[in-house]
C-alpha positions as CSV (number, residue, x, y, z in Angstrom):
1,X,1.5,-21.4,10.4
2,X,5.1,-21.0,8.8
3,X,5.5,-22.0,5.8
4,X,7.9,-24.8,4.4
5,X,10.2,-26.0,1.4
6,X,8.8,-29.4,0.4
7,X,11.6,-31.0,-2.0
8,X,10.1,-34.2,-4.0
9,X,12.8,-36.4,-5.5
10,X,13.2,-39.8,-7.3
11,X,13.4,-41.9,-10.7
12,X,11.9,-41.1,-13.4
13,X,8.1,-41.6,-14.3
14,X,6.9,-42.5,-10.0
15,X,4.2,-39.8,-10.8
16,X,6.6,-37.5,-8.5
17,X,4.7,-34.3,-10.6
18,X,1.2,-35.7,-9.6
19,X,1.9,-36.0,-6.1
20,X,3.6,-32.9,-5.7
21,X,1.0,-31.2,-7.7
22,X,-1.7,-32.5,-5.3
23,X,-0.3,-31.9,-1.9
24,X,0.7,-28.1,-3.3
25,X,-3.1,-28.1,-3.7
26,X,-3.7,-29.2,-0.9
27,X,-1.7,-27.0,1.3
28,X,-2.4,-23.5,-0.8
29,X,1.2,-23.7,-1.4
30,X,3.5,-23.2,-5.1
31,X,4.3,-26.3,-7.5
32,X,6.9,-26.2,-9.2
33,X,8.0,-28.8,-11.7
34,X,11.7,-28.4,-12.3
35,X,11.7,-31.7,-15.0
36,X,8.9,-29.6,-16.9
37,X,12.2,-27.1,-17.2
38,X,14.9,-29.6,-18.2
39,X,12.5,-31.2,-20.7
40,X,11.9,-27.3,-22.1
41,X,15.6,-26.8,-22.6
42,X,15.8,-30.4,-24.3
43,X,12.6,-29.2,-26.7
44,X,14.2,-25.9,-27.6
45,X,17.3,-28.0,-28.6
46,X,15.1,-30.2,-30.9
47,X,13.0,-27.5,-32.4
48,X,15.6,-25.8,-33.2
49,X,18.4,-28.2,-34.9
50,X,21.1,-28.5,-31.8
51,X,21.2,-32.5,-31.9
52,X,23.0,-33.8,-34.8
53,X,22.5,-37.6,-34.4
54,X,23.9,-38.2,-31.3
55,X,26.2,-35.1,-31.2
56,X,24.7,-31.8,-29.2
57,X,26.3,-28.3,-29.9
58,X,27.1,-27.8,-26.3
59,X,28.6,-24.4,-27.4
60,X,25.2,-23.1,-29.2
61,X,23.2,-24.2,-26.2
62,X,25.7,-22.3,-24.0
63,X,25.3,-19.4,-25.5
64,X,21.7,-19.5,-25.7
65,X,20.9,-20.4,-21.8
66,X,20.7,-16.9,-20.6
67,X,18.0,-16.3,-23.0
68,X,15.7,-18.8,-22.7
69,X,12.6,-18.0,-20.4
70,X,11.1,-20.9,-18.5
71,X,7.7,-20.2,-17.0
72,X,4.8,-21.8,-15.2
73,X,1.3,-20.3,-16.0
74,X,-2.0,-21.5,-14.0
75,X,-4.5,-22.7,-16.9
76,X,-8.1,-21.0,-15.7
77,X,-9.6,-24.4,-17.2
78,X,-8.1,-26.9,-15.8
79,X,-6.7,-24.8,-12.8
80,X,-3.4,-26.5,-13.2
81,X,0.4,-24.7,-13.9
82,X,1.6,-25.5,-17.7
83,X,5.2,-24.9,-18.6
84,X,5.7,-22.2,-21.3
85,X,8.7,-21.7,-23.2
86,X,9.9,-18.1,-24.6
87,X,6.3,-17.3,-24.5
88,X,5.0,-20.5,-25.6
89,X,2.6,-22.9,-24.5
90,X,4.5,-26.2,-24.6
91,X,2.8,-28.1,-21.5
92,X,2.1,-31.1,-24.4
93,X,5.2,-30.8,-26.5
94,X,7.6,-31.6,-23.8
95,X,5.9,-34.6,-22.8
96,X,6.8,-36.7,-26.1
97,X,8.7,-39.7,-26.5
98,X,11.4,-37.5,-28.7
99,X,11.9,-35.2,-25.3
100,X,11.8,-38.1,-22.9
101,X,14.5,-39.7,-24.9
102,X,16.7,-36.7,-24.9
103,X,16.0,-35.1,-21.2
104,X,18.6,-36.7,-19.4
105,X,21.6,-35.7,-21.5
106,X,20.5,-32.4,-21.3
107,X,20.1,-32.4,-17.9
108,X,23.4,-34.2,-16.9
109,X,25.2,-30.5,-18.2
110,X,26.2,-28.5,-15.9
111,X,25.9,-25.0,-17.1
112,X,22.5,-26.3,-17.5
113,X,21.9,-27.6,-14.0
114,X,23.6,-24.4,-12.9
115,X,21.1,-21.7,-14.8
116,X,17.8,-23.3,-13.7
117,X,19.3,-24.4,-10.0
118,X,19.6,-20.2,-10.0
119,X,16.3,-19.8,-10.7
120,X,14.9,-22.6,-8.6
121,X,16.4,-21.0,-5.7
122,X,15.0,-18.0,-6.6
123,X,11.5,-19.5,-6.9
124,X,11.6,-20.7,-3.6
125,X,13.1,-17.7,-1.7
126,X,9.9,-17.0,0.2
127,X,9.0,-20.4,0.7
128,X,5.8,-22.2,0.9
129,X,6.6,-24.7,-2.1
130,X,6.5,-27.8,-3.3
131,X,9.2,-28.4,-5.6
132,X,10.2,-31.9,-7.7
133,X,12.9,-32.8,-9.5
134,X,16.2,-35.3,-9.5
135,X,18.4,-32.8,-6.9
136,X,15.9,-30.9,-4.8
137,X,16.6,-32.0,-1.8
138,X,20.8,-33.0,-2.3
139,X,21.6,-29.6,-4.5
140,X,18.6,-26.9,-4.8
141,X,17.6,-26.8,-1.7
142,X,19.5,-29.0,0.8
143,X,18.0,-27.6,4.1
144,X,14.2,-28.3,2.9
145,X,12.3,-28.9,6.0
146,X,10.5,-31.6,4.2
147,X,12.6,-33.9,1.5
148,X,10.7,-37.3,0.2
149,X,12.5,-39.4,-2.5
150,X,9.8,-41.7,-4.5
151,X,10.9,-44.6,-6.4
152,X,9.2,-47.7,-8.0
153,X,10.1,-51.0,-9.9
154,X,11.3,-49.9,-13.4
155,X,8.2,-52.1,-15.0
156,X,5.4,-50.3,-12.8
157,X,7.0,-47.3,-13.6
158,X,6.7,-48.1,-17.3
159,X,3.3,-49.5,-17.6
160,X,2.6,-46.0,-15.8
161,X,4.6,-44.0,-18.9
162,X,2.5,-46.1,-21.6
163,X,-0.8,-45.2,-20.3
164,X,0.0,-41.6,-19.9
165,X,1.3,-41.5,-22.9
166,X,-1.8,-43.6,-25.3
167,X,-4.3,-41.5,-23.1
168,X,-3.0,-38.8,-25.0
169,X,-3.2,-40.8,-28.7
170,X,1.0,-41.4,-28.7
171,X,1.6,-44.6,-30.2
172,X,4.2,-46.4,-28.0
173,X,5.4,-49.5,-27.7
174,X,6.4,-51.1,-23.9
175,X,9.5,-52.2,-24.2
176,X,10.7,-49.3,-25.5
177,X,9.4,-47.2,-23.2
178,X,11.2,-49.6,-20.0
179,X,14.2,-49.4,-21.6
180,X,13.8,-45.6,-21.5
181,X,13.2,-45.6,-17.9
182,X,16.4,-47.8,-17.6
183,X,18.1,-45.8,-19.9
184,X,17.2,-42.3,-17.5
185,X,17.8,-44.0,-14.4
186,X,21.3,-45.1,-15.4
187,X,22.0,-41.9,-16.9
188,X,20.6,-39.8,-13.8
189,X,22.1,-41.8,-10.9
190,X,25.6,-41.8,-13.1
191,X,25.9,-38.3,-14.2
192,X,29.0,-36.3,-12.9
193,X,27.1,-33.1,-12.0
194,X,24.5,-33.4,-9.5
195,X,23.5,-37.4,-9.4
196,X,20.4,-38.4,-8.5
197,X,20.7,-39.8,-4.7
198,X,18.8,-40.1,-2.0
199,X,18.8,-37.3,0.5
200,X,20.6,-38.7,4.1
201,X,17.3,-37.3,5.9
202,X,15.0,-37.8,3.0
203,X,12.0,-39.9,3.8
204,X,11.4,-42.9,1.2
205,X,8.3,-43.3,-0.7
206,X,7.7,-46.4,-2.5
207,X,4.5,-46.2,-4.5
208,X,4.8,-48.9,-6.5
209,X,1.6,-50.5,-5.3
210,X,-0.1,-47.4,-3.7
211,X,-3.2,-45.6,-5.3
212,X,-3.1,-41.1,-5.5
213,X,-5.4,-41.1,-2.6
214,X,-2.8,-43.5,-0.3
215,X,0.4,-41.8,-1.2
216,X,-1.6,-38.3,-0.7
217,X,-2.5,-39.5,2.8
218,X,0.3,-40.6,3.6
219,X,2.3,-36.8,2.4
220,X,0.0,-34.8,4.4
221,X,0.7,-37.2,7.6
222,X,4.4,-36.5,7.0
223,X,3.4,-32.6,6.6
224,X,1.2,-32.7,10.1
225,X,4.2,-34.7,11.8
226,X,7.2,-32.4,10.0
227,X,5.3,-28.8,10.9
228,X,3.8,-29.9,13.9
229,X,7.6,-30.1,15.0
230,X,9.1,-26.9,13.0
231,X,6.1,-24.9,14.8
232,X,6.6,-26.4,18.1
């Protein structure tokens, strides 16, 4: 059967890296979660003194792009892809509070967007992947075969945030973590380079009250219907 691109977009914190994750499984094909790299870039920055207060050294961060290597490495435990930066395991670092916080402004650069877009493209040259993100299907890869954009109610998607985060010991608080996802949505559907949108021919997943196994379902139906046509 040909193969496909499969571009997964939304808001922030719909589980977009679950469900992608899953149907990737599913269908033998590649994940790749291009957040995971945006939130690397954003660590690096933190780790290594580039925000001062509310002021980033653009121009350091610049300079340093080219450099920085972004990979995804299957984990032979838990059979899953973890991000590693310049060599570095950092699958749990980027997931903090301290990197959610900061993500977005990193991401709203656009010699940023422009370095990993590069190597998105790259990633998916031979197809056969399932990629999520904020501009998969609008920038990365606009003639996708497949293009889903997932959203929820900013309180769902919150209460989903907090229990990711205390099943991994974090101490959060929940209004802080909804004004986050406010804060990330405004920031993301605002930015000048590459807003987050809504595909014209994306197809609209609202999960808010849908469990894994319904929203899977309901992918792979979209998958049968979409390649059932390509390979027609």
């Amino acid at each position: 059967m040909k193969k496909i691109i499969i571009a997964i977009d939304g808001v922030s914190s719909t589980g977009k890296s679950t469900m992608a994750k899953d149907l990737a499984n599913a269908l033998h094909y590649t994940y790749i979660d291009t957040g995971a790299m945006y939130r690397a870039v954003t660590l690096y920055c933190l780790q290594h003194g580039l925000f001062h207060g509310d002021i980033l050294d653009e121009s350091a961060l610049q300079q340093i792009m080219p450099s920085l290597s972004i990979t995804f490495r299957l984990n032979p435990d838990t059979h899953k892809a973890e991000t590693w930066l310049n060599g570095v395991n950092v699958e749990k670092e980027i997931r903090s509070m301290e990197v959610a916080g900061q993500v977005s402004r990193i991401a709203a650069l656009g010699f940023v967007r422009r370095a990993l877009v590069a190597q998105q493209q790259k990633m998916g040259k031979e197809k056969g992947i399932v990629m999520d993100g904020r501009d998969i299907g609008t920038v990365v890869f606009p003639d996708a075969e497949m293009k889903v954009y997932v959203t929820a109610s900013p309180e769902v998607r919150a209460r989903r945030r907090m229990d990711e985060l205390q099943a991994k010991g974090d101490p959060v608080d929940y209004d802080a973590v909804l004004e986050n996802v406010k804060m990330r949505d405004h920031i993301d559907m605002n930015r000048a380079e590459s807003p987050l949108r809504k595909a014209d021919d994306a197809l609209e997943l609202d999960n808010s009250s849908l469990t894994i196994a319904e929203q899977k379902a309901w992918l792979l139906d979209q998958y049968n219907r979409i390649t059932a046509h390509t390979n027609s």
